[in-house]
C-alpha positions in Angstrom: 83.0 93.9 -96.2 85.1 91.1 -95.5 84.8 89.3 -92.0 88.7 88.3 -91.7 90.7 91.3 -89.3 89.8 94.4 -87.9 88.8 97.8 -89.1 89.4 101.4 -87.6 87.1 104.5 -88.5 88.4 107.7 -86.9 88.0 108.5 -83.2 85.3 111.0 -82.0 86.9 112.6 -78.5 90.9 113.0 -79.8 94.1 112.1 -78.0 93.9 109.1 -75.8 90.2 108.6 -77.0 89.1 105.1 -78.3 88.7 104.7 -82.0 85.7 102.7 -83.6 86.8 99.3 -84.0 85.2 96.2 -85.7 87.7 92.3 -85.2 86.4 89.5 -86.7 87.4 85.9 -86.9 84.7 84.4 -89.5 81.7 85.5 -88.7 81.7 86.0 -85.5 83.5 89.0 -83.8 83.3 92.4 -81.5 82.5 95.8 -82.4 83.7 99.0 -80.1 82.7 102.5 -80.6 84.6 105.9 -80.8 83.7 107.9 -77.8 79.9 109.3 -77.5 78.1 112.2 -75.4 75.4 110.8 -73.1 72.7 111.8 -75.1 73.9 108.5 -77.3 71.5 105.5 -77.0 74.1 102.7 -76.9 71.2 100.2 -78.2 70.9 101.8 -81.2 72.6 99.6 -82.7 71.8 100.7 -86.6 73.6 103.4 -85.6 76.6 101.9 -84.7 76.6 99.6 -87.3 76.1 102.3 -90.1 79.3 104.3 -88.4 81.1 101.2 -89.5 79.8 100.8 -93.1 77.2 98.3 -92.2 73.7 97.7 -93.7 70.8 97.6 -90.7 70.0 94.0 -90.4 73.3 92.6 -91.7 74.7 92.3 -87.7 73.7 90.8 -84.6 74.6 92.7 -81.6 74.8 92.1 -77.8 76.4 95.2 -75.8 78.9 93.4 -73.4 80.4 96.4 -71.9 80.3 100.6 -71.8 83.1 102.7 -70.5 82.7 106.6 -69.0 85.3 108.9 -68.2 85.4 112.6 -68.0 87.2 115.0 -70.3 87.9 118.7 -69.1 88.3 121.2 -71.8 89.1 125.4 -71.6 85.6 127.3 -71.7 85.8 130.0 -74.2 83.4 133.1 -74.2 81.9 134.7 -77.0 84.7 135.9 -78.6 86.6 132.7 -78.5 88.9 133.5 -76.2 89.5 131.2 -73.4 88.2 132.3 -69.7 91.0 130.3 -68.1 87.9 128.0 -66.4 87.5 124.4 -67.0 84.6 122.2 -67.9 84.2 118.6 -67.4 82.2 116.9 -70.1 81.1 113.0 -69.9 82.1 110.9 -72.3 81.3 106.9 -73.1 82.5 104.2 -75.3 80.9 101.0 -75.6 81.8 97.1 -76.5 79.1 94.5 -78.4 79.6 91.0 -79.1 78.7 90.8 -82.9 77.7 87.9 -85.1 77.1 88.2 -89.2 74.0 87.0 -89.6 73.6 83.7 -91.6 72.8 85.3 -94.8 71.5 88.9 -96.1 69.9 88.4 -99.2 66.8 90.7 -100.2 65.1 91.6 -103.1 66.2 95.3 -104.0 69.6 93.7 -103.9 68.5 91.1 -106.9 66.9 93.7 -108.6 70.0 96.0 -108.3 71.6 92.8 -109.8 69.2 92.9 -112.8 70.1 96.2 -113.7 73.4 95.2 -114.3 72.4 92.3 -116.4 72.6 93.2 -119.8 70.9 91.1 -122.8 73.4 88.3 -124.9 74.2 90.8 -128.4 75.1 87.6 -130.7 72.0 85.6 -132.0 73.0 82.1 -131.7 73.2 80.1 -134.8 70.3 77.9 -135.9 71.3 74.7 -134.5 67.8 72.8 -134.1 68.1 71.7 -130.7 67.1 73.3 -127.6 68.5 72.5 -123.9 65.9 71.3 -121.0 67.6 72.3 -117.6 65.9 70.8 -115.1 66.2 73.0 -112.1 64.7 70.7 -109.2 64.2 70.7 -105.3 66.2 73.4 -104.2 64.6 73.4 -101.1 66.4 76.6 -100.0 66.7 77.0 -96.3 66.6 73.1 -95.5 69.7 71.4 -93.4 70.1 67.4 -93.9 72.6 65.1 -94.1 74.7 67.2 -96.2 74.8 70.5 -95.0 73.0 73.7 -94.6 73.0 77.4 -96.8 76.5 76.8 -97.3 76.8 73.8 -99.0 73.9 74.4 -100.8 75.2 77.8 -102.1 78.6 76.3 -103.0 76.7 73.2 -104.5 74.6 75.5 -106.8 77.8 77.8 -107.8 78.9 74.7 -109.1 76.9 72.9 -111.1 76.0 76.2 -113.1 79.9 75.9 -113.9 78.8 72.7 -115.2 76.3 73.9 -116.7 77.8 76.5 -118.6 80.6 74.0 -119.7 77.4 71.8 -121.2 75.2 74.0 -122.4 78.4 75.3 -125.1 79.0 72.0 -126.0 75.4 71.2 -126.7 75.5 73.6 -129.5 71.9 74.7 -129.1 70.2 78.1 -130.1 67.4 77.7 -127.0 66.7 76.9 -123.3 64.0 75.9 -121.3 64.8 76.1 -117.8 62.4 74.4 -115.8 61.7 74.6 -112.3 60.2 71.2 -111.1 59.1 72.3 -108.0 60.0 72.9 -104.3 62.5 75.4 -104.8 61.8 76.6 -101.3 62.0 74.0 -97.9 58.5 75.9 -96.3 57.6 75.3 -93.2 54.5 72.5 -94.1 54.2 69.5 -95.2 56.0 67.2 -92.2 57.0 68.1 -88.7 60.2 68.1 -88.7 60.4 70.7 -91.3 59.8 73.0 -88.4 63.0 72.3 -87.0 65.4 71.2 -89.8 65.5 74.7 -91.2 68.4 77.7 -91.4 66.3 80.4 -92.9 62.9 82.5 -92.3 60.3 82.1 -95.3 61.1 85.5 -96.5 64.7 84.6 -96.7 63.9 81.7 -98.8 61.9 83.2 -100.8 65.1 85.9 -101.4 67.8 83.2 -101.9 65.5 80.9 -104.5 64.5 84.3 -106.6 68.3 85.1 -106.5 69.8 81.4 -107.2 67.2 81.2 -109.8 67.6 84.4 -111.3 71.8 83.4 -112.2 70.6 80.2 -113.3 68.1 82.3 -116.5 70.9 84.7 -116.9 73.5 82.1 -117.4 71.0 80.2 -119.8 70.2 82.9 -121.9 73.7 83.8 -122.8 73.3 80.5 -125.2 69.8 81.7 -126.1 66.4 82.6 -125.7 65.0 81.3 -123.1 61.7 79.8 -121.6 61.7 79.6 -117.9 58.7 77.0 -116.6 57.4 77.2 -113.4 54.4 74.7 -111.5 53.5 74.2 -108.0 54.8 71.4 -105.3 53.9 70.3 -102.2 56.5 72.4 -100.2 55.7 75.4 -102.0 52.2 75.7 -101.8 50.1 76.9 -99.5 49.2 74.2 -96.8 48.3 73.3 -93.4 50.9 70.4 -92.3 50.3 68.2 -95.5 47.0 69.3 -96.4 46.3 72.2 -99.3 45.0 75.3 -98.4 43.0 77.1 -101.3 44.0 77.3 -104.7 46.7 75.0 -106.0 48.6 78.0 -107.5 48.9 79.7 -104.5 52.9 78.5 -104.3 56.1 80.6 -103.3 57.3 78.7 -106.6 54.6 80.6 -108.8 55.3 83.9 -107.1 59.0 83.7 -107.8 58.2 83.4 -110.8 55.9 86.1 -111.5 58.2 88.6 -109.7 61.3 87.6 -112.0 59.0 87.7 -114.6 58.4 92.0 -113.2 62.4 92.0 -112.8 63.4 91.0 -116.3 60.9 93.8 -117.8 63.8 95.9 -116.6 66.8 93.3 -117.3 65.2 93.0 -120.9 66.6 89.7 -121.3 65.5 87.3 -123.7 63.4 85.2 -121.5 59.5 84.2 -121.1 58.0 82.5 -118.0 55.5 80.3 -118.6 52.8 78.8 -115.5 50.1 77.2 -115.7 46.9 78.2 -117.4 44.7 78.9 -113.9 45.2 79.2 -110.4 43.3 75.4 -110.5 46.4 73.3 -112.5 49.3 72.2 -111.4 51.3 71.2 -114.9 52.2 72.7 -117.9 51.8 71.0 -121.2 54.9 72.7 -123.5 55.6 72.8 -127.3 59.6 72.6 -127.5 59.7 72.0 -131.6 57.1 70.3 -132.2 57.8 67.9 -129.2 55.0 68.3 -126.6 57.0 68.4 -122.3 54.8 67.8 -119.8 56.1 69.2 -116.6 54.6 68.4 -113.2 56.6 68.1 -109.3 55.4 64.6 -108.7 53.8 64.7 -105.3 50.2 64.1 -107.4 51.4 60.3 -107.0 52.2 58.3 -103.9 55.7 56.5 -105.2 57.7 57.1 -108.4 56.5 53.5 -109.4 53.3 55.4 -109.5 54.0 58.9 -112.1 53.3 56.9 -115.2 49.5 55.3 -114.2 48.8 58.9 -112.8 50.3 60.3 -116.0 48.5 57.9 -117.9 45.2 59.2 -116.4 46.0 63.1 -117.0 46.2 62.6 -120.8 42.1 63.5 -120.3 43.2 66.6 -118.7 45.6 68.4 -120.9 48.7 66.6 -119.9 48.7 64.8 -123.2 52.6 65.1 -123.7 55.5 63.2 -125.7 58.4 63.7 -122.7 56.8 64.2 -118.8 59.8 65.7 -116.4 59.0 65.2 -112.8 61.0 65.9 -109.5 59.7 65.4 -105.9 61.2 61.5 -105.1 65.0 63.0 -104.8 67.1 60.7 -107.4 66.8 60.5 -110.8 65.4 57.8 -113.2 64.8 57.4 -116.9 62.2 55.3 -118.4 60.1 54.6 -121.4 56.1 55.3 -121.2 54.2 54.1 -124.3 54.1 55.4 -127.6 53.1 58.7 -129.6 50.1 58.2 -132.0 52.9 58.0 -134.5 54.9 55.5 -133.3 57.5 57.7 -131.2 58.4 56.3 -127.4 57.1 58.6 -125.0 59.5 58.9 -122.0 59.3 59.5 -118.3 62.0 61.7 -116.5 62.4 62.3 -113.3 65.0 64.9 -112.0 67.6 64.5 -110.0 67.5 66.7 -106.6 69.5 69.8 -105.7 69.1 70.0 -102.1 70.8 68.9 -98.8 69.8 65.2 -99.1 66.7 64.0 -97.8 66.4 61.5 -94.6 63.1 61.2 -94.4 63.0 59.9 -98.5 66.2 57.4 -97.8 64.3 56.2 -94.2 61.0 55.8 -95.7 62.3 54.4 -99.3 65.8 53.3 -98.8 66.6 56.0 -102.1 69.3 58.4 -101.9 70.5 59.9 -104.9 73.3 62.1 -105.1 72.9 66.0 -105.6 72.5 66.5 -109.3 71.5 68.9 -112.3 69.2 66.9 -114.8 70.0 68.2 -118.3 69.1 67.0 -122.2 68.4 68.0 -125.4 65.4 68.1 -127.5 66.1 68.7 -131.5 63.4 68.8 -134.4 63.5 65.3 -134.6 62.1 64.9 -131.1 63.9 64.2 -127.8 67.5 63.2 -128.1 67.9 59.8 -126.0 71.6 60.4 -126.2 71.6 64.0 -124.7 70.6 63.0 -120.9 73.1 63.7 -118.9 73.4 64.3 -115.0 75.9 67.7 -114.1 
């Protein structure tokens, strides 16, 4: 329901009785009710909001006033005739300040959504190339230099324009999507975390599933797709900066796993992919023959630092060709060594999606723009001429 003017619903006491009334200027506003018996609780305020069309928990109310007057009707007796005596009955109407609440989002309605999401019918011709989309630190719920939900929201509506625009002209026949971590802002890791945020976890964890969700659904209109998902330091579960328990116990991971549920019912062309125990935090993935390594970063202490700790993974299954990492907010681009058969092995790190990070630009004087990472790898290996920031 839209915020801008008013709306009436029908009065409950007739003639000069007030009618239910919602005005709004934005989101903020004032709701007033028909007239009510006493027996009404006036903070019942589902009720008053479902008179006006409202889902519970979609409004924030504050009753600011209540009216009482008396109305006098005929008394009829059993046979409906009037007596000629009059009864007074007590009537009340009542005033709230209202404010929309910052956002609604929850997950029957993204599951609602994936019922209307119906599978791509045309099989994309064979092109040999498949697109990497590298979906990295959301950060849903965090306010920073520039902006809060808002500007995020907007920001994210965009660049899957982008996306879209890219993804035709790349001429692939399959996608790998990959979330590089911190998708959600949390509430651990550093302080001010605690009081830089717009939303409850829950909320984040409803607005990432959603955002992510359009993302796959836009993706797999091109072709299959293959959705990677690992854990980062402001998704897992931790004590300030510390880890608690297992490394896979991340919001990021249970996204994951609960759109993997969701598209059992979409029945879209998509697979999720984590990693192989609870223990790992990367993937090691075959994209035609070309081996991506996908981990969020925070494993070493400065970007200068991925490729030595790369370098020492190889032992543990993270023996790959291309290495996509997030986590440092701006993106960079950078050879790594060479393949056993001569082919350069490259580092990427994705650009970030979020608000813009203060604490990153005051501690390393970085601040890259808000960008998504995107580039092709074909049969021949990864295309160097693909990368591209949307």
């Amino acid at each position: 329901m839209s915020l801008e003017g008013s709306w009436d619903a029908t009065g409950d006491g007739g003639g000069d009785a007030p009618s239910w009334r919602a005005d709004w200027n934005g989101g903020e506003g004032s709701i007033s009710t028909g007239a009510l018996p006493d027996d009404f609780d006036p903070h019942d305020f589902g009720e008053v909001l479902s008179r006006l069309g409202y889902e519970p928990g979609e409004i924030t109310m504050e009753l600011v006033s209540a009216s009482r007057w008396e109305q006098r009707t005929a008394v009829r007796g059993d046979d409906g005739r009037k007596t000629g005596e009059m009864a007074s009955t007590y009537l009340n109407a009542y005033k709230y300040r209202a404010r929309r609440d910052m956002l609604c989002v929850d997950l029957p309605a993204l599951y609602a959504e994936a019922r209307r999401s119906k599978p791509s019918r045309a099989e994309p011709k064979p092109t040999g190339r498949t697109a990497v989309v590298c979906w990295a630190d959301i950060q849903v719920g965090k306010v920073d230099h520039l902006g809060g939900l808002g500007e995020m929201l907007e920001r994210l509506e965009q660049k899957r324009e982008k996306l879209g625009k890219w993804l035709k002209d790349a001429k692939v026949d399959h996608v790998v999507v990959a979330d590089v971590g911190d998708i959600l802002e949390g509430f651990e890791n550093v302080g001010s975390q605690t009081r830089t945020n717009c939303l409850s976890l829950m909320d984040q964890v409803d607005v990432a599933a959603t955002e992510f969700w359009k993302t796959i659904k836009l993706s797999e209109r091109f072709g299959p797709v293959d959705v990677l998902s690992i854990p980062s330091n402001h998704c897992q579960w931790r004590r300030g900066k510390s880890l608690v328990g297992r490394p896979g116990d991340d919001w990021g991971l249970h996204i994951s796993k609960q759109l993997e549920k969701l598209n059992v019912e979409a029945g879209l062309r998509v697979t999720f992919t984590r990693p192989s125990d609870e223990w790992k935090e990367v993937i090691n993935f075959d994209v035609r023959g070309t081996k991506l390594g996908l981990a969020h970063g925070h494993q070493a202490n400065n970007p200068d630092s991925v490729k030595k700790w790369w370098a020492t993974q190889t032992h543990h299954g993270l023996d790959c060709e291309v290495l996509l990492t997030g986590h440092f907010h701006f993106p960079s681009f950078r050879p790594s060594g060479r393949t056993p058969e001569g082919r350069s092995k490259y580092h990427i790190q994705a650009s970030t999606l979020d608000n813009g990070s203060a604490w990153v630009r005051n501690k390393m004087g970085e601040d890259g723009d808000p960008a998504l990472t995107v580039f092709a790898i074909n049969d021949e290996g990864y295309d160097v001429c693909s990368y591209a920031l949307l």
